[in-house]
mmCIF entry with sequence, helices, sheets and N, C-alpha, C, O atoms, coordinates in Angstrom:
data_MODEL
# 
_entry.id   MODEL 
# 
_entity.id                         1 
_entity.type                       polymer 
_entity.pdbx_number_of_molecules   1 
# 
_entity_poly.entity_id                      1 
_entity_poly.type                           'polypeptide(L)' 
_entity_poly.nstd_linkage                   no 
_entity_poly.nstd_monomer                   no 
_entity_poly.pdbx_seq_one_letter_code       
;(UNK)(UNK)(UNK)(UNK)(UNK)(UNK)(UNK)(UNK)(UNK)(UNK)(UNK)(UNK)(UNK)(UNK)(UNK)(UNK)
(UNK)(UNK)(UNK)(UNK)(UNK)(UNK)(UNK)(UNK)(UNK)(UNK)(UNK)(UNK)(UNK)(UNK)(UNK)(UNK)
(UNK)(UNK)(UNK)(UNK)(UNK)(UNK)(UNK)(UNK)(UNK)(UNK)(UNK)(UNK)(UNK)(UNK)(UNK)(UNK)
(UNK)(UNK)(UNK)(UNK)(UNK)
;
_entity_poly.pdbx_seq_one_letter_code_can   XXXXXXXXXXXXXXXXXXXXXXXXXXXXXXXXXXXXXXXXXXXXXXXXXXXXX 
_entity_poly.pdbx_strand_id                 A 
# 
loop_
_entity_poly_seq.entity_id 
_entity_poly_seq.num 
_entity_poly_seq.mon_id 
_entity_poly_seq.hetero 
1 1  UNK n 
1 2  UNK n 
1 3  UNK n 
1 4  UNK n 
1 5  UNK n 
1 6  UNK n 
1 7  UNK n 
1 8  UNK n 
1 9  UNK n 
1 10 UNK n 
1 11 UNK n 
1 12 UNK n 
1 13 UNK n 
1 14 UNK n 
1 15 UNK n 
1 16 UNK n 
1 17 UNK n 
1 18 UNK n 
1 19 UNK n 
1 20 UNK n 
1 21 UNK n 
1 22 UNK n 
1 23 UNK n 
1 24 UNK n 
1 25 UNK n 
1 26 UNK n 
1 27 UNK n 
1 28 UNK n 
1 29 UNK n 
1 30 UNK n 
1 31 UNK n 
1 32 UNK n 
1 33 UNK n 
1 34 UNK n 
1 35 UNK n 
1 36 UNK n 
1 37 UNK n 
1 38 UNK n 
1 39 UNK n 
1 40 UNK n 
1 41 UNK n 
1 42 UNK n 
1 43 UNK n 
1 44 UNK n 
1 45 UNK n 
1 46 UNK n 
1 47 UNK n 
1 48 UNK n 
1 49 UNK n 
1 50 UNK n 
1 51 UNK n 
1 52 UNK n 
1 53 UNK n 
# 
_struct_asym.id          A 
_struct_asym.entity_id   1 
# 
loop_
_struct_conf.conf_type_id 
_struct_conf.id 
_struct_conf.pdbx_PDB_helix_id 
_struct_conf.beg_label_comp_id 
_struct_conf.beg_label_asym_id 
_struct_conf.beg_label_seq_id 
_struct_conf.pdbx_beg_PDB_ins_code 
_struct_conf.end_label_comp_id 
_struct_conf.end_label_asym_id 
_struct_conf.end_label_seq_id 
_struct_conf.pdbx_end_PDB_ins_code 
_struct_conf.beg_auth_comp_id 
_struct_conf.beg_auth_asym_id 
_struct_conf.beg_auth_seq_id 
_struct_conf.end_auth_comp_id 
_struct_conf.end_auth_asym_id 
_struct_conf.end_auth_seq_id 
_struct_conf.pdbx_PDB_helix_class 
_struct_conf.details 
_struct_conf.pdbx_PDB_helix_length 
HELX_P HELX_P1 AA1 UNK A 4  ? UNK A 9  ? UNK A 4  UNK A 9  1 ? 6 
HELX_P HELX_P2 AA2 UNK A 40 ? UNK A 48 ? UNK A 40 UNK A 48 1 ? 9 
# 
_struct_conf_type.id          HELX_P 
_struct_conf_type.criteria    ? 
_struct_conf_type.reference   ? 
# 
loop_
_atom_site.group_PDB 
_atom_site.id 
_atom_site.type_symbol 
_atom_site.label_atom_id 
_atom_site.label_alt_id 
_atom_site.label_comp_id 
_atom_site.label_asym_id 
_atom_site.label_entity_id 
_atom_site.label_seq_id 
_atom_site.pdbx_PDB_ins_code 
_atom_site.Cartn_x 
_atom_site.Cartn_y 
_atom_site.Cartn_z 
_atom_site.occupancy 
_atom_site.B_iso_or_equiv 
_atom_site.pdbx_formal_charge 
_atom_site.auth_seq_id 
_atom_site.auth_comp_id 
_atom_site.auth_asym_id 
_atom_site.auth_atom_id 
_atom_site.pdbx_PDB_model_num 
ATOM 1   N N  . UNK A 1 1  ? 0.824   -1.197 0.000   1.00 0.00 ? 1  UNK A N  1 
ATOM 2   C CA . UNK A 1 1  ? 0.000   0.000  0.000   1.00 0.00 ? 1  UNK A CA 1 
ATOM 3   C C  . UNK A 1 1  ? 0.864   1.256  0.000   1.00 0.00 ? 1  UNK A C  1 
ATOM 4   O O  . UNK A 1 1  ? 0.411   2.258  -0.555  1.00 0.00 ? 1  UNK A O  1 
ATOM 5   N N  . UNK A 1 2  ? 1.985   1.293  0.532   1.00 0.00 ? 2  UNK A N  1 
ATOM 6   C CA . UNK A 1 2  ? 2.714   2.388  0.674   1.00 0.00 ? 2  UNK A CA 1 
ATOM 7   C C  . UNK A 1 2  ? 3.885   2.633  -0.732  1.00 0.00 ? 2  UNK A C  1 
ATOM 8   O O  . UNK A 1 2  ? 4.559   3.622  -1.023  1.00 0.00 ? 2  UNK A O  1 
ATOM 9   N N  . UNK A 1 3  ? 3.790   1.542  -1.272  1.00 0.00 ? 3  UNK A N  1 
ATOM 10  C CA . UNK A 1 3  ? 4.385   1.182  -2.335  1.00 0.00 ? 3  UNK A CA 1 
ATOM 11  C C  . UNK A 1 3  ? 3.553   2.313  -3.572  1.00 0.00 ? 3  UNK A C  1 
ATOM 12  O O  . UNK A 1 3  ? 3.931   3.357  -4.104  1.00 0.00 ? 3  UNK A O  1 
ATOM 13  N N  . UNK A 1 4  ? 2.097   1.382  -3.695  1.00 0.00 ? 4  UNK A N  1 
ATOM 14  C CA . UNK A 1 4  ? 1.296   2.290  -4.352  1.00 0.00 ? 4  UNK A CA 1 
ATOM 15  C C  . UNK A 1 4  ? 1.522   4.006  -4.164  1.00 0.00 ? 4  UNK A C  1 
ATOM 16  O O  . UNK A 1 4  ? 2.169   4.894  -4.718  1.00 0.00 ? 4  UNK A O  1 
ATOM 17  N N  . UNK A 1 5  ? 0.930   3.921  -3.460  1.00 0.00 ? 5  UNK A N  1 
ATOM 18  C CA . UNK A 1 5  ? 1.328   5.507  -2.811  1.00 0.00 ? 5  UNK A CA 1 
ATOM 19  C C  . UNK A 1 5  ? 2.357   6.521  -3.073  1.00 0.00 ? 5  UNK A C  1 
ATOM 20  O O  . UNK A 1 5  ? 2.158   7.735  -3.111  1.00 0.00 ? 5  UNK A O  1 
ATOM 21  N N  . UNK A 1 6  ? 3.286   6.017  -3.221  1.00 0.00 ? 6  UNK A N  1 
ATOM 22  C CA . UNK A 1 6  ? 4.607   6.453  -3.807  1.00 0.00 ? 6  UNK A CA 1 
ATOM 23  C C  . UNK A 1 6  ? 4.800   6.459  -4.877  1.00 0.00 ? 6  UNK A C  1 
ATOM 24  O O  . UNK A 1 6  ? 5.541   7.373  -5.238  1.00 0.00 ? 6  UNK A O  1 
ATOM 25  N N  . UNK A 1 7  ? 4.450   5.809  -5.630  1.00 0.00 ? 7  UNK A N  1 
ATOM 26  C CA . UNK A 1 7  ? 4.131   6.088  -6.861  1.00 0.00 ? 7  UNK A CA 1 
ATOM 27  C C  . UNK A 1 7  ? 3.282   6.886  -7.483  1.00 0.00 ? 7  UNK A C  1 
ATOM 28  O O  . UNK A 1 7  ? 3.771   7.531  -8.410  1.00 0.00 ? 7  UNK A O  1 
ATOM 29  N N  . UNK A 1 8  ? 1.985   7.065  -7.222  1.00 0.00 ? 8  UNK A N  1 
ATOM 30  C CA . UNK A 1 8  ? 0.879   8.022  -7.083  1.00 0.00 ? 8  UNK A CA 1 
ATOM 31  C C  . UNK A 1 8  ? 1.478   9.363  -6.754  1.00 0.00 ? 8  UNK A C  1 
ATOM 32  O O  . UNK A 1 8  ? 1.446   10.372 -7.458  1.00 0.00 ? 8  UNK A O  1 
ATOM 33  N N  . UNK A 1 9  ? 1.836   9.264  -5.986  1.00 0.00 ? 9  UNK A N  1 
ATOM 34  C CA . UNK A 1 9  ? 2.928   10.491 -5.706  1.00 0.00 ? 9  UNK A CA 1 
ATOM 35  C C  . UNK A 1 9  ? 3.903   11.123 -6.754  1.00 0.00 ? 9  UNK A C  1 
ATOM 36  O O  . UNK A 1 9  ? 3.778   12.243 -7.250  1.00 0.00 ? 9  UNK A O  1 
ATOM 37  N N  . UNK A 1 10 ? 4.788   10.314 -6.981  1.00 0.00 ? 10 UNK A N  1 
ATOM 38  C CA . UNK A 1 10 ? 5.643   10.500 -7.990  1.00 0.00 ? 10 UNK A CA 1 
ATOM 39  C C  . UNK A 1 10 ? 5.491   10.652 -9.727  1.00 0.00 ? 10 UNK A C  1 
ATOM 40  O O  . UNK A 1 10 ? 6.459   10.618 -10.487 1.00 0.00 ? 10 UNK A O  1 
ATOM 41  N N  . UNK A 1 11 ? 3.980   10.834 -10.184 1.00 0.00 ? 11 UNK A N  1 
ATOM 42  C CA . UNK A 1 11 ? 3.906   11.074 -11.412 1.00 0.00 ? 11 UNK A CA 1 
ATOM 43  C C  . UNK A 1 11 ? 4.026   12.363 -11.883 1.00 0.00 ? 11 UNK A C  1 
ATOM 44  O O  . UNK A 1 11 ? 3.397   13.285 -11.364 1.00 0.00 ? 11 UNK A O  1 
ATOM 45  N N  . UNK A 1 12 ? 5.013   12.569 -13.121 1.00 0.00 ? 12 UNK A N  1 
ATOM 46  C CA . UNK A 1 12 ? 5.119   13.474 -13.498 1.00 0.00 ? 12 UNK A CA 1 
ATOM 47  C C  . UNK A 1 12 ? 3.743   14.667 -14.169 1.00 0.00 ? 12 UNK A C  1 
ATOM 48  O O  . UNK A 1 12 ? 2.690   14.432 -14.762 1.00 0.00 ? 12 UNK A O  1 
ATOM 49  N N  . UNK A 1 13 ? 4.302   15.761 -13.789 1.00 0.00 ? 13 UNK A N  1 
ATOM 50  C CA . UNK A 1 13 ? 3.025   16.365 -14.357 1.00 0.00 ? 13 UNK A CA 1 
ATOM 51  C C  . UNK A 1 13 ? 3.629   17.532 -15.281 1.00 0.00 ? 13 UNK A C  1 
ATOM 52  O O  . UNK A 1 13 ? 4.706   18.016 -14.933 1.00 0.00 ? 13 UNK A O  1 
ATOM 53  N N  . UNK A 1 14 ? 2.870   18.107 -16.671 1.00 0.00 ? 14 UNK A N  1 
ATOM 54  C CA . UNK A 1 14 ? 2.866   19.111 -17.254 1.00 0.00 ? 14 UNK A CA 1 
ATOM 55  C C  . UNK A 1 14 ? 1.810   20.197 -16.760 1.00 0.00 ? 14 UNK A C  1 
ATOM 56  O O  . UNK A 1 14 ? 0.714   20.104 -16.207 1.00 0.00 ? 14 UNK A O  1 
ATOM 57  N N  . UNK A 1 15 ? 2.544   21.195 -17.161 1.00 0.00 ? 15 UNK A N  1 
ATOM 58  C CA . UNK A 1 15 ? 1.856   22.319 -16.515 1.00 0.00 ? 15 UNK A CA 1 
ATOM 59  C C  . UNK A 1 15 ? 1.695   23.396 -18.416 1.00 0.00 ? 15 UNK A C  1 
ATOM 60  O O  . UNK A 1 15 ? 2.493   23.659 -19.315 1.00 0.00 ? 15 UNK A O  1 
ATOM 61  N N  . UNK A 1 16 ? 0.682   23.588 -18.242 1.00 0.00 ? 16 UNK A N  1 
ATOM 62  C CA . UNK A 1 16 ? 1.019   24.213 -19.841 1.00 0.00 ? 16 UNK A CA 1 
ATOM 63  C C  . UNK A 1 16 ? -0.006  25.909 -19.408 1.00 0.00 ? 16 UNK A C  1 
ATOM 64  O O  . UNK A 1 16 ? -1.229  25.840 -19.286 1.00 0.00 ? 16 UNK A O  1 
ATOM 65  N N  . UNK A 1 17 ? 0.781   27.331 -19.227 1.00 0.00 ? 17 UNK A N  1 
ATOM 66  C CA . UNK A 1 17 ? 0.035   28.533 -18.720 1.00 0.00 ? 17 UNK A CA 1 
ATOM 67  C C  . UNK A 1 17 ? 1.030   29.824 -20.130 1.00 0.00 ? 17 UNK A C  1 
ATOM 68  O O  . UNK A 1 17 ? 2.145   29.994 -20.624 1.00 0.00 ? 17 UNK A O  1 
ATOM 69  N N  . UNK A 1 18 ? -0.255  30.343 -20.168 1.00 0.00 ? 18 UNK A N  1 
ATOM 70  C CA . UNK A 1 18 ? -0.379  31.358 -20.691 1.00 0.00 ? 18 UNK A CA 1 
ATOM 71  C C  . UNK A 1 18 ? 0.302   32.545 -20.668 1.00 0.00 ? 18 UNK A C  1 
ATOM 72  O O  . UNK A 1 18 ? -0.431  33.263 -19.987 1.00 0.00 ? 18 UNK A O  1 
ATOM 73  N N  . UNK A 1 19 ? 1.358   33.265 -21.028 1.00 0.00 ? 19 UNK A N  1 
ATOM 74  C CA . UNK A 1 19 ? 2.524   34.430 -20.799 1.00 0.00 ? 19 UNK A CA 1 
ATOM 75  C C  . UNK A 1 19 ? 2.069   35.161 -20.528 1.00 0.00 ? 19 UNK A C  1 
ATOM 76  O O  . UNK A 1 19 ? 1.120   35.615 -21.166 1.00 0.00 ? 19 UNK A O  1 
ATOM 77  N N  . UNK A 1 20 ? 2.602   35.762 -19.208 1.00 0.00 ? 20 UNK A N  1 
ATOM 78  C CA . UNK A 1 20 ? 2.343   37.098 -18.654 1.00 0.00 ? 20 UNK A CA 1 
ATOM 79  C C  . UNK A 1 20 ? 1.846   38.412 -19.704 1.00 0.00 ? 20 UNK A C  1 
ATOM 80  O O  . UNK A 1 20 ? 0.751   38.974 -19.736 1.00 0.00 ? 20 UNK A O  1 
ATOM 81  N N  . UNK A 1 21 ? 3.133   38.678 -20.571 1.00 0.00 ? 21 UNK A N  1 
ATOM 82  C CA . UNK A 1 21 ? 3.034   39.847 -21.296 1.00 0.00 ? 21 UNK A CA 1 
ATOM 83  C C  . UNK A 1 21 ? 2.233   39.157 -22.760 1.00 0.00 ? 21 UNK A C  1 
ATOM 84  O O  . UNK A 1 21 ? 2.151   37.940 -22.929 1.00 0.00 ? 21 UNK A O  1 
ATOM 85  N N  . UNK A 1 22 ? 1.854   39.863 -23.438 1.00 0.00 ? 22 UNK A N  1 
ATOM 86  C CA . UNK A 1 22 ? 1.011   39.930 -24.903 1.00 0.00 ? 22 UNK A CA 1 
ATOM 87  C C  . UNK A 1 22 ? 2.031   39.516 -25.988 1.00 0.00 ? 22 UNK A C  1 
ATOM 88  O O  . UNK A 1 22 ? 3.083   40.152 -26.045 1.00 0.00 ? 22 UNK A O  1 
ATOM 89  N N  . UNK A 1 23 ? 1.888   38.867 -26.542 1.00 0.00 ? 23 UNK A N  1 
ATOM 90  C CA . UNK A 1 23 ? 2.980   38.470 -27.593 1.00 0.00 ? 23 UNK A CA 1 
ATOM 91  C C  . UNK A 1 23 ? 3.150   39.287 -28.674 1.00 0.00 ? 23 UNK A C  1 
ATOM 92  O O  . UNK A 1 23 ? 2.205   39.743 -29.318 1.00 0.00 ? 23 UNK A O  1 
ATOM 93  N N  . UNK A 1 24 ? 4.293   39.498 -28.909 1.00 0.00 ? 24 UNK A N  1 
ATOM 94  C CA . UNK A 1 24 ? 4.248   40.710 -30.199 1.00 0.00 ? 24 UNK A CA 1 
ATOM 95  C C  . UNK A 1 24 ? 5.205   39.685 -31.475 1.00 0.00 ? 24 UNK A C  1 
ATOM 96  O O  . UNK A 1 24 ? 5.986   38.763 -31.239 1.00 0.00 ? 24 UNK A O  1 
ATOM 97  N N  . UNK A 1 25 ? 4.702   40.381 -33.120 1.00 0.00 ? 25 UNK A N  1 
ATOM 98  C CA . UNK A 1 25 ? 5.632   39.733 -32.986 1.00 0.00 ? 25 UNK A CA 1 
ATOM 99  C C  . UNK A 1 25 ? 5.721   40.876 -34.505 1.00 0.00 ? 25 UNK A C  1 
ATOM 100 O O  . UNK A 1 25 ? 4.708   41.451 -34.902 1.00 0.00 ? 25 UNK A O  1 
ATOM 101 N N  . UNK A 1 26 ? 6.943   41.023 -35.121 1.00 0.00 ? 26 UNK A N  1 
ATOM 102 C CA . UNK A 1 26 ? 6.906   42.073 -35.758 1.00 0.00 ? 26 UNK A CA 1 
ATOM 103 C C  . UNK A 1 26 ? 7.127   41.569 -37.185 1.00 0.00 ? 26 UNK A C  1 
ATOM 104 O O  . UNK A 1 26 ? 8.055   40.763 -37.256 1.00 0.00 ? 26 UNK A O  1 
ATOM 105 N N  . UNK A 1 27 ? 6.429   41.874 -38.488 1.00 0.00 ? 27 UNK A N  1 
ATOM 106 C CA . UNK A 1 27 ? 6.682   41.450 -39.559 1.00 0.00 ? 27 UNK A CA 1 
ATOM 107 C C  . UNK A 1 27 ? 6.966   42.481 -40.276 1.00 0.00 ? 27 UNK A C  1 
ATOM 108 O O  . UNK A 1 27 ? 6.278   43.469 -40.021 1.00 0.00 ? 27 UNK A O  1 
ATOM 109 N N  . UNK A 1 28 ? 7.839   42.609 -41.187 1.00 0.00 ? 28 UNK A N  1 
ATOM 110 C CA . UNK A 1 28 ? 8.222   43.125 -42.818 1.00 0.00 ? 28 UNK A CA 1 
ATOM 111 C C  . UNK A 1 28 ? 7.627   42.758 -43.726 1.00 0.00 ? 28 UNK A C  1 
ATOM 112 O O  . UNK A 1 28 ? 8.619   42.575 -44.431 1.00 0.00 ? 28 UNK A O  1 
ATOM 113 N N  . UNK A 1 29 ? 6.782   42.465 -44.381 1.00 0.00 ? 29 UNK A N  1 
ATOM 114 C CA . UNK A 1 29 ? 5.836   41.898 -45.511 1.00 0.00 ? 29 UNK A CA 1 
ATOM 115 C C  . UNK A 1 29 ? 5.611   43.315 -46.789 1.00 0.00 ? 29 UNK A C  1 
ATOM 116 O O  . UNK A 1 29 ? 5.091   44.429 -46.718 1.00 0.00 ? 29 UNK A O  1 
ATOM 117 N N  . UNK A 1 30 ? 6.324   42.520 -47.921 1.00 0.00 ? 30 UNK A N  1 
ATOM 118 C CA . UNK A 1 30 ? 6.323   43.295 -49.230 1.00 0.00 ? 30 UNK A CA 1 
ATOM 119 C C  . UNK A 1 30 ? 5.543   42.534 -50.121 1.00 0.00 ? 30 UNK A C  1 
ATOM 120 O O  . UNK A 1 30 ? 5.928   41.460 -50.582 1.00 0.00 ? 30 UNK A O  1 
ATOM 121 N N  . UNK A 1 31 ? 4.224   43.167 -50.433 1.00 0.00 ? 31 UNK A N  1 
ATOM 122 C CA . UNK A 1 31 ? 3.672   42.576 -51.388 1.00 0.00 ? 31 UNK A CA 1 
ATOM 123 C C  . UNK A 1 31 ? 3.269   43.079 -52.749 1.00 0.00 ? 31 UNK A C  1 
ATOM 124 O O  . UNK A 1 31 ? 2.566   44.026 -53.100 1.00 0.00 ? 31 UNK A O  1 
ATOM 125 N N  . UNK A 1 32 ? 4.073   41.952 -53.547 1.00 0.00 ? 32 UNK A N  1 
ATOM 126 C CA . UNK A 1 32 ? 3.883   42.693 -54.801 1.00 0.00 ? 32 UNK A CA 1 
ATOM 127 C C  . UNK A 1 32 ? 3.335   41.759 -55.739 1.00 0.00 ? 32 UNK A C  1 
ATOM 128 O O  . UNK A 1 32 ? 3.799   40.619 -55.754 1.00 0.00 ? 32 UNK A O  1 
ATOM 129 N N  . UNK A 1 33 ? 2.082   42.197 -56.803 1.00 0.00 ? 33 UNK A N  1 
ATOM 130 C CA . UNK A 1 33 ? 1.404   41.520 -57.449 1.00 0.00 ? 33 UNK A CA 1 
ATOM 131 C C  . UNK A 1 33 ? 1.750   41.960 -58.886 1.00 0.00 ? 33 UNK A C  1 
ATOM 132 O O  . UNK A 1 33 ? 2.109   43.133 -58.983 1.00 0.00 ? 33 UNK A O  1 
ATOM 133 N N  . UNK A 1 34 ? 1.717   41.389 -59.774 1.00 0.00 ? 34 UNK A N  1 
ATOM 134 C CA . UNK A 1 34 ? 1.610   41.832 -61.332 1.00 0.00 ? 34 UNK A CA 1 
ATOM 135 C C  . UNK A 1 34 ? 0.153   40.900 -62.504 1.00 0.00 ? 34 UNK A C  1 
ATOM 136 O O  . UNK A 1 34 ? 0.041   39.722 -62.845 1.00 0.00 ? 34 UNK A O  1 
ATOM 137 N N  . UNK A 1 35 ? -0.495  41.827 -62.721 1.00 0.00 ? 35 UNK A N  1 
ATOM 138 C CA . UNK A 1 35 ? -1.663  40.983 -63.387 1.00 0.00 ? 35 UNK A CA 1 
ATOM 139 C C  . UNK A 1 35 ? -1.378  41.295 -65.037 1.00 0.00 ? 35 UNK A C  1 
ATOM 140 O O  . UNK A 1 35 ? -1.079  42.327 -65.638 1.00 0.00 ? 35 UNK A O  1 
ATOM 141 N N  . UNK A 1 36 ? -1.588  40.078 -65.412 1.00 0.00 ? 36 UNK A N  1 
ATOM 142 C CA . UNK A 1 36 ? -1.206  40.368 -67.173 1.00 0.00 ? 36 UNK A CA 1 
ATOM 143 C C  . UNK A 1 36 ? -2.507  39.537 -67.621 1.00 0.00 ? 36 UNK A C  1 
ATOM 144 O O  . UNK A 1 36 ? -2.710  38.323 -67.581 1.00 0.00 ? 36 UNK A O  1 
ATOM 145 N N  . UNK A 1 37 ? -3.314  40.586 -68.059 1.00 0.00 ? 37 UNK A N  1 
ATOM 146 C CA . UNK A 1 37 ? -4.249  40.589 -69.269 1.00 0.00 ? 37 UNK A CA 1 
ATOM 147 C C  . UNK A 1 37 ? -3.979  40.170 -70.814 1.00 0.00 ? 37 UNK A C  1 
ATOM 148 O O  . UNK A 1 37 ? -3.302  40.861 -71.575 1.00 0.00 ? 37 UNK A O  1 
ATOM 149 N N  . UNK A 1 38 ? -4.529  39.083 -71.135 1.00 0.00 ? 38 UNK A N  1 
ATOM 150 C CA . UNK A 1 38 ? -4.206  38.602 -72.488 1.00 0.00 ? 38 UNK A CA 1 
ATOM 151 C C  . UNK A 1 38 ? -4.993  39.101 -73.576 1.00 0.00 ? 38 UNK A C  1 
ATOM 152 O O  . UNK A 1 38 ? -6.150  38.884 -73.217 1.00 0.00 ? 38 UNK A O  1 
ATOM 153 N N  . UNK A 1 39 ? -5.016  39.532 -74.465 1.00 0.00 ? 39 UNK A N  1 
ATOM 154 C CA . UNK A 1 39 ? -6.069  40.355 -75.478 1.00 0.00 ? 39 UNK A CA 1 
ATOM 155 C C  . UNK A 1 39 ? -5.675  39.921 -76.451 1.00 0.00 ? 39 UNK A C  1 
ATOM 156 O O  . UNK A 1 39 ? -6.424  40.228 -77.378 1.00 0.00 ? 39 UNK A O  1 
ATOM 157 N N  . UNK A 1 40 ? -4.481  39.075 -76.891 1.00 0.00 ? 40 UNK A N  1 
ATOM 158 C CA . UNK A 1 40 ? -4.328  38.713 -77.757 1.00 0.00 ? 40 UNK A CA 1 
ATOM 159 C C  . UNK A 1 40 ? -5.375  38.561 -79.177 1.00 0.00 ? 40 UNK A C  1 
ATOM 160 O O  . UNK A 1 40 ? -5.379  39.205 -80.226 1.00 0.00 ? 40 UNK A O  1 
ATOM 161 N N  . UNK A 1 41 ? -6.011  37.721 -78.826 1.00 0.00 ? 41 UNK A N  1 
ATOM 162 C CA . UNK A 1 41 ? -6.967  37.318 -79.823 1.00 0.00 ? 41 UNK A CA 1 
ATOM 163 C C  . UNK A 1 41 ? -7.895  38.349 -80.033 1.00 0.00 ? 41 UNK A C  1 
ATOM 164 O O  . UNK A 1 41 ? -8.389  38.148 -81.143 1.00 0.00 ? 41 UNK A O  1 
ATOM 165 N N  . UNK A 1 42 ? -8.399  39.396 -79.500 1.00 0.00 ? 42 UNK A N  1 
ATOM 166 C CA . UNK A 1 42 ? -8.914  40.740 -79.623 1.00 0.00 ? 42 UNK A CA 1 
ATOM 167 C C  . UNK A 1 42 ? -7.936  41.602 -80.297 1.00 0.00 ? 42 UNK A C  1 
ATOM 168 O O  . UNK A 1 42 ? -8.341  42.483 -81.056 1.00 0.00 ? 42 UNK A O  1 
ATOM 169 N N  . UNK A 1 43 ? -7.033  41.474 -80.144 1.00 0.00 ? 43 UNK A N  1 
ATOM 170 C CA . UNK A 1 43 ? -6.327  42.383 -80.739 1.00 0.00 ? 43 UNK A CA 1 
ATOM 171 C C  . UNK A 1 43 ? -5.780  42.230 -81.902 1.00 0.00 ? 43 UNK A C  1 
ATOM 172 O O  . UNK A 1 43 ? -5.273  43.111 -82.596 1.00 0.00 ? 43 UNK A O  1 
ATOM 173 N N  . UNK A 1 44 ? -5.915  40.670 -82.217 1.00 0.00 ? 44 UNK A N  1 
ATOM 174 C CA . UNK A 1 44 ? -5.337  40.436 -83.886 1.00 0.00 ? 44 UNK A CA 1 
ATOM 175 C C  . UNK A 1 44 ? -6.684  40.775 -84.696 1.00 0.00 ? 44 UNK A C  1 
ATOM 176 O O  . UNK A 1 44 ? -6.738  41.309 -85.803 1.00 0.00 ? 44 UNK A O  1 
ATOM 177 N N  . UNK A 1 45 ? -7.952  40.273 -83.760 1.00 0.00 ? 45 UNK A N  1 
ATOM 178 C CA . UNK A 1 45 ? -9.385  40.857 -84.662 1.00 0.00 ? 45 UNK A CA 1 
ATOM 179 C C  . UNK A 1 45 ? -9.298  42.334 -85.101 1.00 0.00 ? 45 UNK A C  1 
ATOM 180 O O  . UNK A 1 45 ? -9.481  42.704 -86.261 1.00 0.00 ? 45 UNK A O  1 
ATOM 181 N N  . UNK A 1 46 ? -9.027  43.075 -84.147 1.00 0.00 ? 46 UNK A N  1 
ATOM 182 C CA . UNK A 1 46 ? -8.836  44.657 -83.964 1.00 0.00 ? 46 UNK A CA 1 
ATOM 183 C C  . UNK A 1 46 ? -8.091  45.035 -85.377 1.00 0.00 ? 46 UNK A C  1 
ATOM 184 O O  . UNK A 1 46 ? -8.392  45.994 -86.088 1.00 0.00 ? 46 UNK A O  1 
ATOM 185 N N  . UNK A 1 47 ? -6.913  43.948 -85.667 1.00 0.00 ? 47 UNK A N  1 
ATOM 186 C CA . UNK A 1 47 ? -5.952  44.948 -86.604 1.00 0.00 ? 47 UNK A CA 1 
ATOM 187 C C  . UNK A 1 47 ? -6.224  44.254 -87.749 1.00 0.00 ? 47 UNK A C  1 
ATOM 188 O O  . UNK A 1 47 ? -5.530  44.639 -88.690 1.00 0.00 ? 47 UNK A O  1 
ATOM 189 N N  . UNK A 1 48 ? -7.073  43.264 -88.040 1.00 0.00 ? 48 UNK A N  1 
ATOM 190 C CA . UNK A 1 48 ? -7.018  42.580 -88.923 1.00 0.00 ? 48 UNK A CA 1 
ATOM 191 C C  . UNK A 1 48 ? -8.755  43.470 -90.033 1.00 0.00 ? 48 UNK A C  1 
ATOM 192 O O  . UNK A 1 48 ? -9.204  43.365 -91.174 1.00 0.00 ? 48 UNK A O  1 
ATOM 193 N N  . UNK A 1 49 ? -9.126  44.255 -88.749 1.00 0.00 ? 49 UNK A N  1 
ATOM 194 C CA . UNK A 1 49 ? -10.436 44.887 -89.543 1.00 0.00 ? 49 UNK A CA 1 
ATOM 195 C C  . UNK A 1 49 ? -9.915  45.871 -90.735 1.00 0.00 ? 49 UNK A C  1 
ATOM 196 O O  . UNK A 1 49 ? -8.738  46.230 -90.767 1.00 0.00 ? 49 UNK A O  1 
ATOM 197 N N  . UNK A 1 50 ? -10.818 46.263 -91.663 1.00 0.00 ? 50 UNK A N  1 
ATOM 198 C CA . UNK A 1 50 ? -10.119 46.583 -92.819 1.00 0.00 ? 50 UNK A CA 1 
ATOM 199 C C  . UNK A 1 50 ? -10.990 48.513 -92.431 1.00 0.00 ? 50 UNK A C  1 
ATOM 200 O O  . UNK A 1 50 ? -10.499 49.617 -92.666 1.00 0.00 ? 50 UNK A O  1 
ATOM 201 N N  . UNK A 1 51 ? -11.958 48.266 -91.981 1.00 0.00 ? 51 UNK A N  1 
ATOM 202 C CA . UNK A 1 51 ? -12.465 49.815 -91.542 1.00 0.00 ? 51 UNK A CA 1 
ATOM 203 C C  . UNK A 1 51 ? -11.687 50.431 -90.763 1.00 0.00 ? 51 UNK A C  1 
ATOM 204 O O  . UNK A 1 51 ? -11.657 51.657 -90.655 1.00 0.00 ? 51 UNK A O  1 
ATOM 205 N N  . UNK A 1 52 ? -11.061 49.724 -90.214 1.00 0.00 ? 52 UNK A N  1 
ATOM 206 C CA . UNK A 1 52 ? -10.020 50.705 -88.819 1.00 0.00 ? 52 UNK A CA 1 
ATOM 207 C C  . UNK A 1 52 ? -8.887  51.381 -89.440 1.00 0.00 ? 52 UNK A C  1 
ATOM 208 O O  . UNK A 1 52 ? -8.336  52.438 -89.133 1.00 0.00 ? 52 UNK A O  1 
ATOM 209 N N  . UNK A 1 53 ? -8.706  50.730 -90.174 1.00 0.00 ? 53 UNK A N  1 
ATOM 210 C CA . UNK A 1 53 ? -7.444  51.771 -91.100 1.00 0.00 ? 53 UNK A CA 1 
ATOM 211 C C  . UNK A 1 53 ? -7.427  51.818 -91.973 1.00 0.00 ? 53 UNK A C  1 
ATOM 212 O O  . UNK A 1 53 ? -6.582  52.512 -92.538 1.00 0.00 ? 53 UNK A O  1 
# 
């Protein structure tokens, strides 16, 4: 019984708590996008009309 006991005793424990202060955390973020529009095929119609020029 005292055996038990001691053991019961002796299990390890985690403790898992929440930080005092607020966490910061600081980022640099450069964002850069480029959008490319294809018109291709509009645009060979475009030059291929005989009224436009």
């Amino acid at each position: 019984m005292i055996a038990l006991l001691t053991l019961i005793g002796c299990t390890p424990t985690v403790k898992i708590a929440p930080p005092d202060k607020p966490i910061v955390i600081n980022l640099n973020v450069k964002i850069e996008h480029e959008i490319r529009i294809k018109v291709d095929k509009d645009l060979d119609a475009l030059l291929t009309n005989d009224e436009l020029f």
